[in-house]
Wavefront OBJ file of the C-alpha trace (Angstrom):
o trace
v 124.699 76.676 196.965
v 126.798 75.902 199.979
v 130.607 76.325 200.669
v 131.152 72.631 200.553
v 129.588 72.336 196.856
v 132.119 75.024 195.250
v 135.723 74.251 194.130
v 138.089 77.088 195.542
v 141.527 75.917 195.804
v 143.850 76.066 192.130
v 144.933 72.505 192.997
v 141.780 70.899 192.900
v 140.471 72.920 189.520
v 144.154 71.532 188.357
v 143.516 67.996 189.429
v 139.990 68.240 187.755
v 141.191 70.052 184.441
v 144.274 67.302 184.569
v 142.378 64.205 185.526
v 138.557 65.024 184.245
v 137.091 64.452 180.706
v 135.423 67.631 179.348
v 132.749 68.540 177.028
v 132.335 72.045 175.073
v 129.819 73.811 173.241
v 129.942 77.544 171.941
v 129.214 78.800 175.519
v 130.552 76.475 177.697
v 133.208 74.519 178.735
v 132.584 71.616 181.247
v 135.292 69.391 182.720
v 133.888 66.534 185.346
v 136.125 64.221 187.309
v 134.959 61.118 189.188
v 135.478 61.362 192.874
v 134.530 58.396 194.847
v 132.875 58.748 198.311
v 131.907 62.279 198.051
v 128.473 62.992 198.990
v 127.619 66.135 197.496
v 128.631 67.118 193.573
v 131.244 70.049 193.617
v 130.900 73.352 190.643
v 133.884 75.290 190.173
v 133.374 78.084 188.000
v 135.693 80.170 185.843
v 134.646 83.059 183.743
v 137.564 85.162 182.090
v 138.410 89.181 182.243
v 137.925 89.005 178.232
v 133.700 87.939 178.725
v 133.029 90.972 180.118
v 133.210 93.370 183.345
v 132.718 92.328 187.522
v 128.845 93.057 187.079
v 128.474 90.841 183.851
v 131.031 87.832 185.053
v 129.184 87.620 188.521
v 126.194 87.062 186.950
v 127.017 84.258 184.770
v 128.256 82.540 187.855
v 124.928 83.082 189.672
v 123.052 81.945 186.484
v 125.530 78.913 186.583
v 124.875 78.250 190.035
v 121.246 78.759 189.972
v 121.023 75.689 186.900
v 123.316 73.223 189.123
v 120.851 74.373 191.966
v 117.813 73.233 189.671
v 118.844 70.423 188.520
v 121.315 68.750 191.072
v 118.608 65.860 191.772
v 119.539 64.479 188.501
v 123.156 65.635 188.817
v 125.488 62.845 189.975
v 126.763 63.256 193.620
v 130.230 61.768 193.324
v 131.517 64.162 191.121
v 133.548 67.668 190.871
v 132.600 70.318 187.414
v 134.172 72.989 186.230
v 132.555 75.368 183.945
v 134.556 77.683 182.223
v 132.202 80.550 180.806
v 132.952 81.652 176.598
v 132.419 84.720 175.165
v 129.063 84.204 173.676
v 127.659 83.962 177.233
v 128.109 88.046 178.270
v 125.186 88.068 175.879
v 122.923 85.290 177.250
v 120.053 85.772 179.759
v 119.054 82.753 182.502
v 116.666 80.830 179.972
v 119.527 80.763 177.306
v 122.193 79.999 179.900
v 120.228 77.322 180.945
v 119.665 75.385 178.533
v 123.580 75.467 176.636
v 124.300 74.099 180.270
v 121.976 71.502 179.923
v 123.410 70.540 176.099
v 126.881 70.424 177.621
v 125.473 68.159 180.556
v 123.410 66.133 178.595
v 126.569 65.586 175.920
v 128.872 64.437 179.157
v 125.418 62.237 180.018
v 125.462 63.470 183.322
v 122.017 64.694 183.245
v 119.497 61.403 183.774
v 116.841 62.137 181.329
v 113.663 62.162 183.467
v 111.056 61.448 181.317
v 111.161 58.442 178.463
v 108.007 59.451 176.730
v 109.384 61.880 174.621
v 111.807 60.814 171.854
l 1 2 3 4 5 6 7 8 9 10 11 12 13 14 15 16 17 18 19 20 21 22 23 24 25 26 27 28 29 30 31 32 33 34 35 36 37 38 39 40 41 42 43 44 45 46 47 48 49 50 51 52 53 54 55 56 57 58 59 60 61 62 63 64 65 66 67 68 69 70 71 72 73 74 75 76 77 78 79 80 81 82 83 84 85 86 87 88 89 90 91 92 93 94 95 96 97 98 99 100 101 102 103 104 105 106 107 108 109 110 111 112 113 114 115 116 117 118 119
């Protein structure tokens, strides 16, 4: 994921958190704000002290990354998300992280289903 795709600074996570609709599950929290003209979606990712140690919140971000990185054809370009990572996830592995992400994208409908065969 490159530089220009991730949300650093505390007043844009504000202006998304402020300004941005957001959707939740048990894992996941995902807030997505509309910004016009921007090529390239942006993640930002929080994951709090209280989910677990350095080793265990670094790699929920990775696994967080990885699924934007998967699916960011059918992501929508013009917008910034910020996931903020729940308890429940310390215990996840990729495949289960994966697909919460995909509920919580799917229940924002910013996922494009791909294929209409299955109902």
């Amino acid at each position: 994921m490159r530089k220009e795709q991730r949300i650093k600074k505390n007043e844009e996570f504000s202006s998304v958190f402020k300004k941005g609709q957001s959707v939740a599950n048990r894992q996941f929290v995902l807030y997505s704000l509309k910004k016009e003209g921007q090529a390239n979606f942006r993640i930002g990712l929080s994951v709090s002290k209280k989910v677990g140690n350095a080793v265990v919140r670094n790699r929920i971000k990775r696994y967080v990354r990885t699924v934007f990185l998967t699916y960011q054809e059918e992501l929508p370009p013009n917008y910034d998300f910020v996931i903020i990572a729940r308890h429940p996830v310390a215990e996840m592995d990729f495949h289960q992280v994966e697909s919460s992400l995909k509920h919580v994208l799917k229940k924002a409908r910013h996922i494009k289903k791909k294929d209409h065969t299955s109902h």
